[in-house]
N, C-alpha and C positions, 0 to 999 in steps of 0.2 A: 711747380704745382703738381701735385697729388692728380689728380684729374688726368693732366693732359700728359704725363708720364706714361700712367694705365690704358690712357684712349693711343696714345703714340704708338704703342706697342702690338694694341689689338689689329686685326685681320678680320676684313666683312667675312660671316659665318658664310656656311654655303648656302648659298640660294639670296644669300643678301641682295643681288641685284635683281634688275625686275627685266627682262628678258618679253617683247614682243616683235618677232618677224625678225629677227634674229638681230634684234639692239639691246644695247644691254646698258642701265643707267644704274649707278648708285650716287648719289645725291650729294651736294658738296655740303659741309659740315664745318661750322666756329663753335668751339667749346670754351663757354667763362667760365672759371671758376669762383665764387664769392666766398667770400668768410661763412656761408650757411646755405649754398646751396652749388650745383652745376649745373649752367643751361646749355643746354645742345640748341644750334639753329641750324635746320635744317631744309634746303634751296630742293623744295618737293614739287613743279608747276603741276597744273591739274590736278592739285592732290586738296580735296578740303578737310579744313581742320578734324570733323567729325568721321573721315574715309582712313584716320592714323589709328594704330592701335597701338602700345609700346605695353608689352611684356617685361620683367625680370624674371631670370632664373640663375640662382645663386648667385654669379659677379658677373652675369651676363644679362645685358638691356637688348632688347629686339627691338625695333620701330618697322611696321609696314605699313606703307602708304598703299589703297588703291586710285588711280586715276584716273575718270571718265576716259572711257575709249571714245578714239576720236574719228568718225568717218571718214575715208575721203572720200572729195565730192569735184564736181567736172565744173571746168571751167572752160566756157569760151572767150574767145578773144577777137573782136572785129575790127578789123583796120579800112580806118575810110579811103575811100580811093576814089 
């Protein structure tokens, strides 16, 4: 497949991963190819549909997801005795 020849070969651009507190995720990725089309699926959690943006420029497709930042928050724990 045409597709996943071109995708096999590419390299996340720079800055492709998403970098907070020093983690670094880029996203796990199935590419179909169909007779008239290529779907990327993309494993983004806290990422919603309308927080995606995908760019093309020239043979290059961008996707960035932003994620609701997630607080932490304190947990107590009481053990009965």
């Amino acid at each position: 497949m045409v597709a996943e020849q071109r995708f096999a070969k590419a390299q996340p651009a720079e800055g492709a991963h998403h970098e907070t507190q020093n983690r670094q995720f880029l996203p796990a990725t199935d590419i179909i190819e169909t007779a008239d089309a290529v779907i990327l699926k993309l494993d983004m959690p806290g990422v919603a549909k309308e927080d995606v943006d995908l760019t093309v420029d020239k043979e290059t497709l961008t996707i960035v997801g932003k994620a609701a930042q997630v607080k932490p928050r304190k947990v107590e724990i009481a053990a009965a005795g």
